[in-house]
C-alpha positions in Angstrom: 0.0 0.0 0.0 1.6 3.6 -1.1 1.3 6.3 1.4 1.8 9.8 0.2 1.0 12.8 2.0 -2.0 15.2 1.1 -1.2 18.4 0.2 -4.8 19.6 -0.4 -8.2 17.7 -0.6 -11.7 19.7 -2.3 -14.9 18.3 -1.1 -17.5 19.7 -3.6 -21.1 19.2 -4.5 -22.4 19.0 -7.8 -25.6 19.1 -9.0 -26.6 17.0 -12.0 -28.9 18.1 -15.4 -31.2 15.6 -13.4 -31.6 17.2 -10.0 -29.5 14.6 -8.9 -26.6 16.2 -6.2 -23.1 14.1 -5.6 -20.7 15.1 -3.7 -17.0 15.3 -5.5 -13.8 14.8 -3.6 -10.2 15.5 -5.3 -7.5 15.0 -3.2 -3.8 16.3 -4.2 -0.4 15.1 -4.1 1.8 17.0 -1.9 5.3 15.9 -3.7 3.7 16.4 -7.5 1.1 18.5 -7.3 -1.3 16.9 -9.3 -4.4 15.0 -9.1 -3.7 11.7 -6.9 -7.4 10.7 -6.5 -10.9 11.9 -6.8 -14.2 10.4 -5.8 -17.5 10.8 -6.9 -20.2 9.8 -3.8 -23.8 9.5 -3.8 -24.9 11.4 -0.4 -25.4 8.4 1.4 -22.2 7.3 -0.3 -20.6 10.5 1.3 -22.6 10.3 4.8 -21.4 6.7 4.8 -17.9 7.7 4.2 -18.0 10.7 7.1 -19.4 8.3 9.8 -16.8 5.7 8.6 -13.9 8.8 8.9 -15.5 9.7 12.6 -15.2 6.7 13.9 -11.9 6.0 12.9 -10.4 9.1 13.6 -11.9 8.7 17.6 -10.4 5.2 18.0 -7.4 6.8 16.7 -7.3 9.4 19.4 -7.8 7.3 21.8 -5.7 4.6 21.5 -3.4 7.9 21.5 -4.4 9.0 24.9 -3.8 5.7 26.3 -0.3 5.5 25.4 0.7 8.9 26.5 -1.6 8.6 29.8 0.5 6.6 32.9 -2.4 6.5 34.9 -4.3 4.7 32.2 -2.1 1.9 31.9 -2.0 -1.6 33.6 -0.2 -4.4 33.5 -0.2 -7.1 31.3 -2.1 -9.9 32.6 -3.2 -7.9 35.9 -7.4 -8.3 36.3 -9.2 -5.3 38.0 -12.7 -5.6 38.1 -14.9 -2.6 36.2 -17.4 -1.8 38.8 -17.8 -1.5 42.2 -19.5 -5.0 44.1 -21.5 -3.7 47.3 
């Protein structure tokens, strides 16, 4: 899998002859300039897409936040229960 780094990405919306709307997305190549991919999405194709980004970007963080936070850690193997027991 190729990595390259995004210069620049346009998120557009187009509307069709039709009255159809999609939603356009062109992302550029930071090293070349040019064109490195664009996408054409439905809007459920888009929404779909944005949830998908959400979530991602949130498990992200915080698997993040749990390596830079000591308090959060524990051991390997060590078995703490969740919740209090009265």
């Amino acid at each position: 899998m190729l990595q390259n780094m995004v210069e620049k990405m346009d998120v557009s919306l187009i509307s069709g002859d039709d009255g159809s709307d999609h939603i356009a997305i062109n992302v550029v190549n930071q090293v070349a300039g040019e064109a490195m991919a664009a996408l054409k999405l439905t809007p459920s194709q888009a929404r779909m897409l944005a949830t998908e980004l959400i979530a991602a970007v949130n498990r992200a963080e915080v698997k993040k936040s749990l390596k830079t936070s000591p308090n959060l850690w524990r051991r390997q193997g060590e078995a703490r229960p969740r919740l209090a027991t009265a």
